[in-house]
N, C-alpha and C positions, 0 to 999 in steps of 0.2 A: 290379665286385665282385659274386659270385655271392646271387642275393634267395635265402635260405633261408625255409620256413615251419615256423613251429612250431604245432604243435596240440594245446593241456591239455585229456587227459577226466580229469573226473570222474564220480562216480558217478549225479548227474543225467543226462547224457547215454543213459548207459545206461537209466535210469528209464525217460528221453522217447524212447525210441529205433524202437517200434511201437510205432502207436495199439492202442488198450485193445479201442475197440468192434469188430474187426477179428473175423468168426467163426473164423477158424480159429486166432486167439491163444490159449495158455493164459493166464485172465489171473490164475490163480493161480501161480502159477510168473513173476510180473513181476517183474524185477531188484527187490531192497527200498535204501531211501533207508537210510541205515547206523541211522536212529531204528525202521523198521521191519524191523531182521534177527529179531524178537526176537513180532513180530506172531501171532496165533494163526489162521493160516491152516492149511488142513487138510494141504497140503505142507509146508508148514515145519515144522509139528508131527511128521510123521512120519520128518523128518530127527531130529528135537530129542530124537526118543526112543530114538535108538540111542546117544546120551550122555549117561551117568547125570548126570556133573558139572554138565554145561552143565542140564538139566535141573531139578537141584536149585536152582539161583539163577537158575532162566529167572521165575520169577511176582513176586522182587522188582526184578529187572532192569526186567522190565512197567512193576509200576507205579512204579518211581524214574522213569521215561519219561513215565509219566503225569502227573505233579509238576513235568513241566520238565526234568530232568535228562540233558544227552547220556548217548547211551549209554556214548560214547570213554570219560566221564570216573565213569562206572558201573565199566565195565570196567578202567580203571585204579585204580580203589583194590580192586576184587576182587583184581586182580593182586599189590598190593600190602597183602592185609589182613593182621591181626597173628595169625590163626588159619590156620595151616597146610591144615586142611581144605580152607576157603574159596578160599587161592591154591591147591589143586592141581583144586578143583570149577571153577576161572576158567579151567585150563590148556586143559581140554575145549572152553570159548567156540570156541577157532581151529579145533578140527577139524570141527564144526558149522557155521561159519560158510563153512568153503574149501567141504564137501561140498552144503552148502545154493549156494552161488554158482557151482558148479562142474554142477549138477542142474538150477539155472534157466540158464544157457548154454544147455546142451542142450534145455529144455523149452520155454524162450519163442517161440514162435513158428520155431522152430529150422529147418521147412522154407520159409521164407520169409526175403525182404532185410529188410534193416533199414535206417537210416536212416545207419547207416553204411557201408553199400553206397553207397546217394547220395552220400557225402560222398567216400570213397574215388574213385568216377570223378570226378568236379565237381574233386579236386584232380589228378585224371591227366588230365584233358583240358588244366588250366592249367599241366603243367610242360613246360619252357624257356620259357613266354610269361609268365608272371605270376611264377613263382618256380623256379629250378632244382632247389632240393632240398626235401623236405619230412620232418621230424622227430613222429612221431606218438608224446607223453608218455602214456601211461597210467597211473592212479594208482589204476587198478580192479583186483579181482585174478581180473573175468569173462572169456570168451572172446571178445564181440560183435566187436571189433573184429579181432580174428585171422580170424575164422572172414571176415568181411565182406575182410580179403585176401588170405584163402587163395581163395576164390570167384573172387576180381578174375584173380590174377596167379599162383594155383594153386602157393602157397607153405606148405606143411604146417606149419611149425613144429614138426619133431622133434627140435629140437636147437637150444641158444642162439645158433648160428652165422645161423640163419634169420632170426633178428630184425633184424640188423645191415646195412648197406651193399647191400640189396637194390636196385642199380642208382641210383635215384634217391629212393629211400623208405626210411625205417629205424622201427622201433618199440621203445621200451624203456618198460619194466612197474618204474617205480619202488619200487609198495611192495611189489612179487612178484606169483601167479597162483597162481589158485585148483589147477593143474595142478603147479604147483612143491612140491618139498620137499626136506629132510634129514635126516639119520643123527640120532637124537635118542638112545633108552635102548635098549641091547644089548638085544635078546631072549634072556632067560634061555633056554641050551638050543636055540637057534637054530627056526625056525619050519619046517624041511624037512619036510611029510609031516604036519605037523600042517593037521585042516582048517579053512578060512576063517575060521568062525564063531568058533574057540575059538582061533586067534591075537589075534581082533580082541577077545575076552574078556580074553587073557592082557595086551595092550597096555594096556586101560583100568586092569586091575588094576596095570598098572606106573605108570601116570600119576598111579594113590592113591600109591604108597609110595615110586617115586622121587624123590628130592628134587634132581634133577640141574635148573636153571630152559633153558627150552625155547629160547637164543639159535641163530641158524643162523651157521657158517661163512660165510660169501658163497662161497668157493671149494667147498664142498660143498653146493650146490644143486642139481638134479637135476629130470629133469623124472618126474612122476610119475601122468602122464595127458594126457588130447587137450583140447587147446585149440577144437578145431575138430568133435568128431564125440562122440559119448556113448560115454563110458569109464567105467570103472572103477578109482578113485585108489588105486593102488598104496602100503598099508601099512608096506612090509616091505621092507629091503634088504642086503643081506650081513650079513645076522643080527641088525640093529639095526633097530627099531621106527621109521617116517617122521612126522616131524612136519612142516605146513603150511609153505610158506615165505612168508606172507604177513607185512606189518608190523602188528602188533594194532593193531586200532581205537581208539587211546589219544589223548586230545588233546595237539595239537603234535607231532608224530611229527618224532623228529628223525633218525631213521638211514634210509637208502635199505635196500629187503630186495631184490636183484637180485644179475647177475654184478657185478664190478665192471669190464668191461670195458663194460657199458653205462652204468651211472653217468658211467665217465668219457669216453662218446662222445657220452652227451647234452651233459655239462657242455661240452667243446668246441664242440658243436654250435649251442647258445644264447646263446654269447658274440657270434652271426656272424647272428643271428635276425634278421629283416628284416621278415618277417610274423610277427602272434602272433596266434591263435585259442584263445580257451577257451571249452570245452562245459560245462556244467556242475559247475563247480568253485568252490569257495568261497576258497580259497586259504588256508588256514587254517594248513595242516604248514611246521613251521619248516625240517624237509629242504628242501620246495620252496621255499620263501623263499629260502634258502642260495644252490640253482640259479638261480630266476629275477634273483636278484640280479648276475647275473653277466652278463642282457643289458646291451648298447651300445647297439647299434644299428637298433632299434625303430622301423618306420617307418609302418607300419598296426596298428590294434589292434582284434577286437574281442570282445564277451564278453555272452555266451551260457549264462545263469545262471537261467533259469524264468522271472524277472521281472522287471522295469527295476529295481524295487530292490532284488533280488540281485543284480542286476548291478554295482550303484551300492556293495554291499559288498563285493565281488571285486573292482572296480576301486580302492575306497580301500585294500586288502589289496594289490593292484599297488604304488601309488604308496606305502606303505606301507615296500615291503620294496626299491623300486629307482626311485631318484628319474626316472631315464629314462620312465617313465607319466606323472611330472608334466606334460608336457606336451599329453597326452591328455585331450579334453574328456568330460563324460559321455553325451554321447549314444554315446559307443562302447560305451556298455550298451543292450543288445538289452531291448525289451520282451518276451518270451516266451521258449521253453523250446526244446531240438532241433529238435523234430518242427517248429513253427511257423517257425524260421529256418530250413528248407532249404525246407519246404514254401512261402516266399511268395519266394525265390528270394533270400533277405535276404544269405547266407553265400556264394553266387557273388557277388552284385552288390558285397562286401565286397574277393575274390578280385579284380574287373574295377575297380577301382576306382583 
């Protein structure tokens, strides 16, 4: 039987991905951990002001953060307040948050590897000897990992066919990318001729008054920027206004935001998973519970969470959702973060194992 691997990032990974003290890092521009989207960094702020909405409830978003409160669960009851204002100032959160993750892609350290570069060879030196096929989950909606295979095997990702059955490699972006979007509110009057500045006016002012709520088709997702090279996220599409296609930061996210032909080629894929890696993920989204719930055949595990006892809650989140971990001891939680498991040789020695 062919050893598949499977690899969950989360957004730790991305976090730990290059070190900080590095001089040529922006280290303003560091992927933010989903409690710090919202942080008053002099980059973020300068995304934060080109959206009135997100803007008007960025200082109590602050400090309900300040007090303990996920943001997820900030932001879902903005989503869902009883004042209309409120849910269409929340609606702005997403395009804030894709243009803000979709700016640090590009800005972090962008002419340099990252540490997903490492991981990408380290699994291509071990396929046919450690594992035949590898499935890379993504649960982020940044580039790092595209851009780290577009380098490797000079694969652009200009179309959702890229993602898919690249020889022995595949990568699917569960809760969507910062680069994705859909057809959301008709542009009154269509956008032909009109310039940049005063489309991108006439969109917010549709985001106050239309009351259409922002769900995407799966079959109309679209790509609407580079994954891999600094773009500029395409607004506007046969005459209707583009909204982000990422899954909102809401706690328990239960719907996959992707094609659905990679939904259902990870789901396949994980039933047959042989190796399991997770990078910084806390296992939290009942979607992924749903999917992980679906391994069998589980023969290595290990999990790579910042700190042995995030690890030790990602692992009970495992065993939790798919009794198949039960029989995984805890030392398959790593003491440290990304950068520390590849850098002490911890995530091959796991691969040769």
């Amino acid at each position: 039987m062919p050893k598949q691997l499977v690899v969950l990032v989360g957004a730790g990974a991305s976090y730990d991905c290059l070190a900080t003290g590095l001089p040529y890092v922006e280290r303003e521009w560091r992927p933010p951990l989903t409690r710090e989207i919202f942080e008053m960094r002099t980059t973020f702020l300068n995304v934060l002001r080109k959206y009135p909405g997100a803007v008007a409830s960025a200082e109590n978003i602050r400090a309900s953060i300040r007090r303990g409160k996920p943001l997820e669960r900030v932001i879902q009851e903005g989503l869902t307040s009883s004042s209309e204002t409120i849910r269409r100032n929340f609606i702005q959160v997403a395009l804030y948050i894709q243009e803000l993750i979709h700016t640090a892609t590009s800005e972090f350290g962008h002419t340099h590897s990252t540490k997903f570069h490492a991981l990408v060879e380290i699994v291509e030196q071990r396929l046919g000897s450690a594992f035949d096929r590898v499935l890379f989950i993504s649960l982020n909606y940044d580039g790092f990992l595209e851009k780290a295979l577009y380098d490797f095997y000079s694969v652009t990702f200009s179309s959702f066919d890229d993602y898919l059955s690249r020889g022995s490699w595949s990568l699917v972006k569960l809760h969507g990318s910062a680069n994705w979007g859909f057809p959301y509110i008709k542009a009154p009057g269509g956008t032909d001729g009109i310039p940049e500045d005063d489309q991108f006016r006439r969109y917010l002012e549709a985001l106050r008054t239309d009351k259409t709520e922002p769900k995407p088709a799966l079959a109309d997702i679209m790509m609407v920027g580079s994954s891999i090279e600094r773009s500029k996220l395409k607004r506007y599409h046969n005459g209707h206004f583009v909204y982000p296609a990422i899954a909102a930061p809401i706690e328990g996210k239960a719907e996959f935001v992707c094609p659905i032909a990679h939904s259902q080629y990870a789901e396949q894929f994980v039933a047959e998973c042989s190796d399991f890696l997770v990078l910084g993920c806390a296992i939290l989204d009942q979607d992924v519970h749903g999917l992980l719930s679906k391994m069998a055949n589980v023969q290595r595990l290990l999990v790579v969470n910042g700190t042995q006892q995030f690890g030790l809650f990602a692992l009970e989140k495992l065993r939790n959702c798919n009794s198949v971990f039960n029989t995984f001891r805890d030392n398959c939680a790593f003491d440290g973060g990304f950068t520390s498991a590849m850098d002490d040789d911890h995530i091959a020695k796991f691969f040769d194992s």
